[in-house]
MMTF fields as JSON, N, C-alpha, C and O atoms, coordinates in Angstrom:
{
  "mmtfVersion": "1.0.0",
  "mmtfProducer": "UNKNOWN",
  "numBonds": 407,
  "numAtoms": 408,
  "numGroups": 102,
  "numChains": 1,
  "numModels": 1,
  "chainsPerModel": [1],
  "groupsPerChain": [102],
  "chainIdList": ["A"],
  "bondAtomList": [4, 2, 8, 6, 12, 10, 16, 14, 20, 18, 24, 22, 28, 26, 32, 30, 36, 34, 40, 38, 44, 42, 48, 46, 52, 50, 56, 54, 60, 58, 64, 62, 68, 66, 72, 70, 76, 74, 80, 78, 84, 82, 88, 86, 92, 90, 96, 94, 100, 98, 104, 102, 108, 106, 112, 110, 116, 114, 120, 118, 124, 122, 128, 126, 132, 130, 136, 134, 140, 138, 144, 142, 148, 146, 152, 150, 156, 154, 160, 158, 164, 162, 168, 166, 172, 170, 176, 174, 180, 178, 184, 182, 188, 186, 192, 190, 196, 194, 200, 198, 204, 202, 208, 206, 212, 210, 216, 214, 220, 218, 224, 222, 228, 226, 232, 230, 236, 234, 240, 238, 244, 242, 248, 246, 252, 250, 256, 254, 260, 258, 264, 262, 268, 266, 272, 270, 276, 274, 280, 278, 284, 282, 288, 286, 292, 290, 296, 294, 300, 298, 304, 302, 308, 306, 312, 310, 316, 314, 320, 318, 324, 322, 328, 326, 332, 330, 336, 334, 340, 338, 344, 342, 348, 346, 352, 350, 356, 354, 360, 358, 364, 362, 368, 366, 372, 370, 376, 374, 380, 378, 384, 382, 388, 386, 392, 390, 396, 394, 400, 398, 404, 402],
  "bondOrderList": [1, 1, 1, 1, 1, 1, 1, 1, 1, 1, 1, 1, 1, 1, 1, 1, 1, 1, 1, 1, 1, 1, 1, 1, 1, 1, 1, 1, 1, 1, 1, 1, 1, 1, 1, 1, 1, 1, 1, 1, 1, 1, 1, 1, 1, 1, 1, 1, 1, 1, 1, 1, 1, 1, 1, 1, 1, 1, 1, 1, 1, 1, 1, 1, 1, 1, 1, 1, 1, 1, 1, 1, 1, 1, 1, 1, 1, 1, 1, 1, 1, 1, 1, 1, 1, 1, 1, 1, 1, 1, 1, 1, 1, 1, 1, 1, 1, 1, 1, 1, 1],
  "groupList": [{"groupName": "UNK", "atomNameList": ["N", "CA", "C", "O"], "elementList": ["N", "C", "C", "O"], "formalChargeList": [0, 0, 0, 0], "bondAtomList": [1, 0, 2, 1, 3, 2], "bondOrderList": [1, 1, 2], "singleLetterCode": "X", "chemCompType": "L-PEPTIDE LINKING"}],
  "groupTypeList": [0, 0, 0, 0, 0, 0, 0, 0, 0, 0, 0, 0, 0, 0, 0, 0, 0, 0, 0, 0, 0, 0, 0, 0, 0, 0, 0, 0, 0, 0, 0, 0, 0, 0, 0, 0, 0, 0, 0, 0, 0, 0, 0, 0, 0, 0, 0, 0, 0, 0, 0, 0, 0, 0, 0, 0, 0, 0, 0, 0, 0, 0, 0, 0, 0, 0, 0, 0, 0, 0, 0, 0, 0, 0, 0, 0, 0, 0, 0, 0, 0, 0, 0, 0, 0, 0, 0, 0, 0, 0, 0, 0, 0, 0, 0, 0, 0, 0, 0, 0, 0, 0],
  "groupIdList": [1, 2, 3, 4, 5, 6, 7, 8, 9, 10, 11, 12, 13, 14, 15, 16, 17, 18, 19, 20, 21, 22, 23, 24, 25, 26, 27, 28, 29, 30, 31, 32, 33, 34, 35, 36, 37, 38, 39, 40, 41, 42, 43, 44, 45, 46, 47, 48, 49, 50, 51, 52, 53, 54, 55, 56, 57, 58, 59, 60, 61, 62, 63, 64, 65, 66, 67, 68, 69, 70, 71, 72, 73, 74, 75, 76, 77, 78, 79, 80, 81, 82, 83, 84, 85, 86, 87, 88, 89, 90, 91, 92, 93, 94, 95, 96, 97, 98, 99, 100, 101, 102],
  "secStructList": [7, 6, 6, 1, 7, 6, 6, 7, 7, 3, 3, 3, 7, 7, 1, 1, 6, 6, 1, 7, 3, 3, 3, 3, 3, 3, 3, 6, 6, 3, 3, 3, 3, 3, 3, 1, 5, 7, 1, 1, 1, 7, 7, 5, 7, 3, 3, 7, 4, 4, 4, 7, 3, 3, 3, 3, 6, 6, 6, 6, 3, 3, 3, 3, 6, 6, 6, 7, 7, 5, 1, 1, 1, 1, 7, 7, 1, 7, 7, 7, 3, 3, 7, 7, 7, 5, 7, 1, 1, 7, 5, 7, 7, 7, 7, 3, 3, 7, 7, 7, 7, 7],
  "xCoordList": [54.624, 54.245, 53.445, 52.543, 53.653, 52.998, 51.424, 50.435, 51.361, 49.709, 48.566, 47.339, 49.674, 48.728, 48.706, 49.524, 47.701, 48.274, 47.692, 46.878, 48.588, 48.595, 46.999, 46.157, 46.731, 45.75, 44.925, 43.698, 45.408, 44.72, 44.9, 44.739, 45.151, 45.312, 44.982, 44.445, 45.588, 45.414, 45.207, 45.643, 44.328, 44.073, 45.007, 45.35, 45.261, 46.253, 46.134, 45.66, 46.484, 46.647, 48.028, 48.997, 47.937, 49.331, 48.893, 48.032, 49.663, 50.9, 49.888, 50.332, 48.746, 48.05, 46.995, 46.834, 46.291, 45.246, 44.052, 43.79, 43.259, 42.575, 42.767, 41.868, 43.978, 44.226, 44.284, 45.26, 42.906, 43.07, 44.065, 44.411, 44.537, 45.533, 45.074, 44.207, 45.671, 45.061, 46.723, 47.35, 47.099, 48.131, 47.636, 46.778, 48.341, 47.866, 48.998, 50.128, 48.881, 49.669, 49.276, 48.292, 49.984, 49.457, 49.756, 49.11, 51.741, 51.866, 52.632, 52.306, 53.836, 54.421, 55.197, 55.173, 56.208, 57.115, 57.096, 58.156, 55.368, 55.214, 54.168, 53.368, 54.181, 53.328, 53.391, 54.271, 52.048, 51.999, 50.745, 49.686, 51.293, 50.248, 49.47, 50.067, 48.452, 47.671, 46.959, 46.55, 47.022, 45.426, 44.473, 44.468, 43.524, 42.107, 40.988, 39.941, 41.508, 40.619, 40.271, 41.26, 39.423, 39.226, 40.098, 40.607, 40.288, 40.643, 39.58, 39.847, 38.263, 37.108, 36.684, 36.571, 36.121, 35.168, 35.424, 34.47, 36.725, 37.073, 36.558, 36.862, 35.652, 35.043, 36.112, 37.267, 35.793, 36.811, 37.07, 36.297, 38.133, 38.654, 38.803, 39.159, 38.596, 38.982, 39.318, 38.781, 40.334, 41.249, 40.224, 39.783, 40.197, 39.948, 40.683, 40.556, 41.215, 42.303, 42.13, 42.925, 40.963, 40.359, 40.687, 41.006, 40.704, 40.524, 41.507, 41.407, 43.029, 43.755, 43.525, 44.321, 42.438, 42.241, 41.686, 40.792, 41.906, 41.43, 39.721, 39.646, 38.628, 37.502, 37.03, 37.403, 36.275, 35.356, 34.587, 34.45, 33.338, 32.12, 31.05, 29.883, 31.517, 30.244, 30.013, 28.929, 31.143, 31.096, 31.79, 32.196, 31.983, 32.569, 33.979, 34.327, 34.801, 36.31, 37.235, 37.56, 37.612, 38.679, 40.436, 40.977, 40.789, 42.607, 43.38, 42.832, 44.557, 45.164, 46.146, 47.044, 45.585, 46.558, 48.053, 48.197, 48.634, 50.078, 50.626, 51.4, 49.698, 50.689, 49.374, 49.873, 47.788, 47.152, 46.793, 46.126, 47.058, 46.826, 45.037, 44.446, 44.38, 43.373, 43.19, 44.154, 41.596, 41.521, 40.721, 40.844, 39.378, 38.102, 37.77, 38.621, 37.002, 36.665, 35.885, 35.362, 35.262, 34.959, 36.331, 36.213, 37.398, 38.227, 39.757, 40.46, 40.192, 41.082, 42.098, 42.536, 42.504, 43.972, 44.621, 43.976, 45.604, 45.904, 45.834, 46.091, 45.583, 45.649, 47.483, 48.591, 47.167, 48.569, 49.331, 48.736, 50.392, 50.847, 51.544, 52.635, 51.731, 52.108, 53.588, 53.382, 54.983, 55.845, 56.605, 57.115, 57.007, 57.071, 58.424, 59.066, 59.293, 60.328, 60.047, 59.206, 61.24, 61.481, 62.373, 63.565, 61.855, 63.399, 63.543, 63.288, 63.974, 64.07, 62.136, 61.565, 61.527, 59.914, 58.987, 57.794, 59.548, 58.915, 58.728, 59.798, 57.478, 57.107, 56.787, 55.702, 57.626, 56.908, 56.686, 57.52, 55.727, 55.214, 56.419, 56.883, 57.096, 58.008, 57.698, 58.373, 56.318, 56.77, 55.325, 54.524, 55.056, 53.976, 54.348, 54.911, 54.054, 54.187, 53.053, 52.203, 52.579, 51.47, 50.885, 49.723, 51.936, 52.141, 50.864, 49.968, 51.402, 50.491, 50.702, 51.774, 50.029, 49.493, 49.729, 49.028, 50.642, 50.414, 50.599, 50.394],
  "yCoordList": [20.6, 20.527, 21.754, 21.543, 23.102, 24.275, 24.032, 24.553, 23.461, 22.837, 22.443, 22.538, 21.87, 21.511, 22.539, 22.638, 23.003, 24.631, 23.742, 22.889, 24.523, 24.181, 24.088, 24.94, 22.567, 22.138, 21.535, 21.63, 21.133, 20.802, 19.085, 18.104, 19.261, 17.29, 17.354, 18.095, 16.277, 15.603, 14.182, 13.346, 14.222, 12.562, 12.127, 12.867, 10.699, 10.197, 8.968, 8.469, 8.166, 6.615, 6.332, 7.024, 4.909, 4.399, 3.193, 3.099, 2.147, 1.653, 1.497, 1.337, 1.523, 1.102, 2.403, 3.029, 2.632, 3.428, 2.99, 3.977, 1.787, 1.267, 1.529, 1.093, 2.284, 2.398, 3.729, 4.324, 4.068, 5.598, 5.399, 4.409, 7.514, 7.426, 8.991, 9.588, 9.602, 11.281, 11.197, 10.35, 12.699, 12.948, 14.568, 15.297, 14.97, 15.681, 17.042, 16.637, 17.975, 18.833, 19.602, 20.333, 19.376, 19.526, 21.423, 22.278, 21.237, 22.328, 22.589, 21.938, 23.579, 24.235, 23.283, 23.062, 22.23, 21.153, 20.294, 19.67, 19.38, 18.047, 17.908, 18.807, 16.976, 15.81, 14.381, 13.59, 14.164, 12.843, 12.145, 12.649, 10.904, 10.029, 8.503, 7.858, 8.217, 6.86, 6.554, 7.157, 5.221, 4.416, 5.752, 6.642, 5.483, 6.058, 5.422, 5.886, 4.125, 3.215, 2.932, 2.308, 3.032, 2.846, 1.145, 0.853, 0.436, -0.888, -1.759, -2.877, -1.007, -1.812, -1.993, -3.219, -1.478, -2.108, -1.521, -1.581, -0.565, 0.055, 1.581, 2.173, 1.891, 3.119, 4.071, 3.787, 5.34, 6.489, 7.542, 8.453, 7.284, 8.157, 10.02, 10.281, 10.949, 11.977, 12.802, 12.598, 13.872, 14.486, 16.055, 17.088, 15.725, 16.439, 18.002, 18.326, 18.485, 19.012, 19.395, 19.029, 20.225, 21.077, 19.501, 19.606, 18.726, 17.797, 16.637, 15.732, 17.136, 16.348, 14.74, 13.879, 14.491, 13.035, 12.512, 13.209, 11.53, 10.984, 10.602, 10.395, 10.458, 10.176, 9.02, 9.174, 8.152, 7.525, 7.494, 7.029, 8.211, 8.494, 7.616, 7.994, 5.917, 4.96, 4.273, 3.726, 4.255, 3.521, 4.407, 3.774, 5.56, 6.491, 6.176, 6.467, 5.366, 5.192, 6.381, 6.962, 6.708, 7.68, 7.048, 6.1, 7.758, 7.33, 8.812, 9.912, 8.615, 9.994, 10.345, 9.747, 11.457, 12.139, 11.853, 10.873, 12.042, 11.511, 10.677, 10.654, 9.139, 8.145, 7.239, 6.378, 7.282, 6.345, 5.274, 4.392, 5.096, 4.776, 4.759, 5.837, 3.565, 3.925, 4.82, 4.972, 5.759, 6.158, 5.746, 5.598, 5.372, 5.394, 3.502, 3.373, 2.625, 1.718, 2.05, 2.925, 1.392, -0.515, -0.697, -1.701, 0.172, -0.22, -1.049, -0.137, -1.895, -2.832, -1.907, -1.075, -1.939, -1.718, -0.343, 0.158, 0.21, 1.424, 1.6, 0.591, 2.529, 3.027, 2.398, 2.538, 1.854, 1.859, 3.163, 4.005, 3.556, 4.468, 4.803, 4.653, 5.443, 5.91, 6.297, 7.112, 6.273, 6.363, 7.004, 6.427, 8.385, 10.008, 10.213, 9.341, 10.794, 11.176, 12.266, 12.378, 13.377, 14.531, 14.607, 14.484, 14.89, 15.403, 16.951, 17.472, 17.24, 19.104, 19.504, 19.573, 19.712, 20.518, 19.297, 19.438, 18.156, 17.295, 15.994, 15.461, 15.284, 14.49, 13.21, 13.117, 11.91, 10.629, 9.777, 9.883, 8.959, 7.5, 6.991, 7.422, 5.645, 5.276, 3.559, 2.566, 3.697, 2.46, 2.55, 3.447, 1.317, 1.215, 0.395, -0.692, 0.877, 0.371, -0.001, 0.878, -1.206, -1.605, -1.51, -1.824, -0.93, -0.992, -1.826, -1.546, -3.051, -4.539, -4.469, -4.37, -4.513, -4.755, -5.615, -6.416, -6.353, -7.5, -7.803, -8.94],
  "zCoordList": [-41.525, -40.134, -39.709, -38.898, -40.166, -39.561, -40.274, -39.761, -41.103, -41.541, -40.698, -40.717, -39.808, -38.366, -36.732, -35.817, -36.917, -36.317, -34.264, -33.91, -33.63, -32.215, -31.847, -32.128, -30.991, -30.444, -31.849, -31.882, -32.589, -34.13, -34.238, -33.512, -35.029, -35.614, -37.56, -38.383, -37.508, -39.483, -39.231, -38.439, -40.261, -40.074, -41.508, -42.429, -41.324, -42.346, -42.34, -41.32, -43.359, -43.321, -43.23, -43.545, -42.621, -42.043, -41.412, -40.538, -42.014, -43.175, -44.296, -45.433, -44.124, -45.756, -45.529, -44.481, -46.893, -47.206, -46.055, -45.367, -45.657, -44.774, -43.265, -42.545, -42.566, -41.528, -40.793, -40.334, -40.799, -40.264, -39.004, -38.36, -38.9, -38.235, -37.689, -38.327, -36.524, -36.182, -35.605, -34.968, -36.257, -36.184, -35.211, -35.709, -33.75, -32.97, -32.553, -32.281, -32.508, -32.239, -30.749, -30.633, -29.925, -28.479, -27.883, -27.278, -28.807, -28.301, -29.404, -30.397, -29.572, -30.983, -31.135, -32.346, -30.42, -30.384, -30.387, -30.416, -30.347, -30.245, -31.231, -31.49, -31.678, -32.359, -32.204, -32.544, -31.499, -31.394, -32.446, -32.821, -32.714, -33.641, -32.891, -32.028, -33.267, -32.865, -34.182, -35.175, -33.656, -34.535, -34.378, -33.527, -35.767, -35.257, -34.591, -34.139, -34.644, -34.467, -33.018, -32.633, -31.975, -30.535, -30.248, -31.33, -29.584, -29.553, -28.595, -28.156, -28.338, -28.304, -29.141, -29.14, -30.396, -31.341, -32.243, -33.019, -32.885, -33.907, -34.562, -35.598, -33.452, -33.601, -33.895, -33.577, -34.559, -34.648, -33.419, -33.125, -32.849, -31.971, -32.338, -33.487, -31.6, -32.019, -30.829, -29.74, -31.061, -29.985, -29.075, -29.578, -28.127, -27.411, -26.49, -25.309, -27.29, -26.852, -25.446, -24.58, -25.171, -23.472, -22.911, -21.727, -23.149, -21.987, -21.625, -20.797, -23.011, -23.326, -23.647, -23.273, -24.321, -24.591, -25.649, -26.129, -26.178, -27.143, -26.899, -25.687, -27.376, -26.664, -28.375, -29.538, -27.865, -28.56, -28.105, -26.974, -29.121, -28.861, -29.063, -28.958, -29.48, -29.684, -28.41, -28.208, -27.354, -25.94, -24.881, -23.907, -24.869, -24.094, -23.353, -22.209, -24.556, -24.356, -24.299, -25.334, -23.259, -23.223, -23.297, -22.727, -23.971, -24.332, -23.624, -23.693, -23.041, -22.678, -23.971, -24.564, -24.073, -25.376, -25.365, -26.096, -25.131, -24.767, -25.334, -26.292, -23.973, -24.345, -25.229, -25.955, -25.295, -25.449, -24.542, -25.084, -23.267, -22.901, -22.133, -22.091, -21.618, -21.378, -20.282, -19.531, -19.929, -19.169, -18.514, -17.298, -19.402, -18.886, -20.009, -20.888, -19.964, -20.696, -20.854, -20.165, -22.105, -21.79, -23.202, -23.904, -23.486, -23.776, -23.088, -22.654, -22.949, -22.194, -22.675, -21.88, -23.798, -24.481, -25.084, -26.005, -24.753, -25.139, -27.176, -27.832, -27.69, -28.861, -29.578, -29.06, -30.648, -31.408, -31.442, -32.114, -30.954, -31.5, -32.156, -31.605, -33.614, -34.887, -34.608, -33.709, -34.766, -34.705, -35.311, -36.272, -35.056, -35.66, -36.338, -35.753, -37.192, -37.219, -38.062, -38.953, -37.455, -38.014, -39.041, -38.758, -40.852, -41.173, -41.895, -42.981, -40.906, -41.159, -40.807, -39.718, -42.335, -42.185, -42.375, -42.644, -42.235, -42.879, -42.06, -41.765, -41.572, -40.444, -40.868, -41.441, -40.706, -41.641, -40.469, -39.569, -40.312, -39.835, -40.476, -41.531, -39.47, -39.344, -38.951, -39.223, -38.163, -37.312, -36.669, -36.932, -35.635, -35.433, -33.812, -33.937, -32.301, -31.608, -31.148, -31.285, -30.518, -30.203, -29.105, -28.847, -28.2, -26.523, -25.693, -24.897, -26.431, -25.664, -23.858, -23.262, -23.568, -21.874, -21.551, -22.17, -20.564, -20.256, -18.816, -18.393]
}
């Protein structure tokens, strides 16, 4: 975990090799994970830390760092988010919530 030094990120695959993933370190105690993938058109998302947000840069989709949720479209749907567990120094993808809108 200290690999990913505060205001940083790792990118990773999850559940298969094909599924980019940005794993984000906000502050010394949190890590949060998403799709990399925007959920307009699959573009690659990347973390903005100054501005706390996820941004895709092919349609100017903003996601809020946090939860993924949208900020800005022409994305409808919040980011998958990657589902974290701690054991002791060591951080695994677990799970995959989709947090569908409805």
């Amino acid at each position: 975990m200290d690999d990913v030094p505060i205001g940083g990120v790792r990118l990773f695959s999850y559940p298969d090799e094909k599924d980019a993933c940005i794993l984000m370190r906000p502050d010394a105690n949190t890590f949060l994970a998403f799709s990399q993938k925007c959920t307009h058109l699959s573009c690659a998302v990347y973390y903005e830390p100054e501005k706390d947000r996820l941004e895709c840069p092919c349609h100017e989709g903003f996601f809020e760092a946090r939860t993924g949720r949208v900020l800005h479209g022409p994305p409808r749907r919040p980011l998958p988010r990657i589902l974290l567990e701690r054991r002791g120094d060591v951080l695994l993808a677990r799970g995959i919530d989709l947090q569908r809108v409805l």
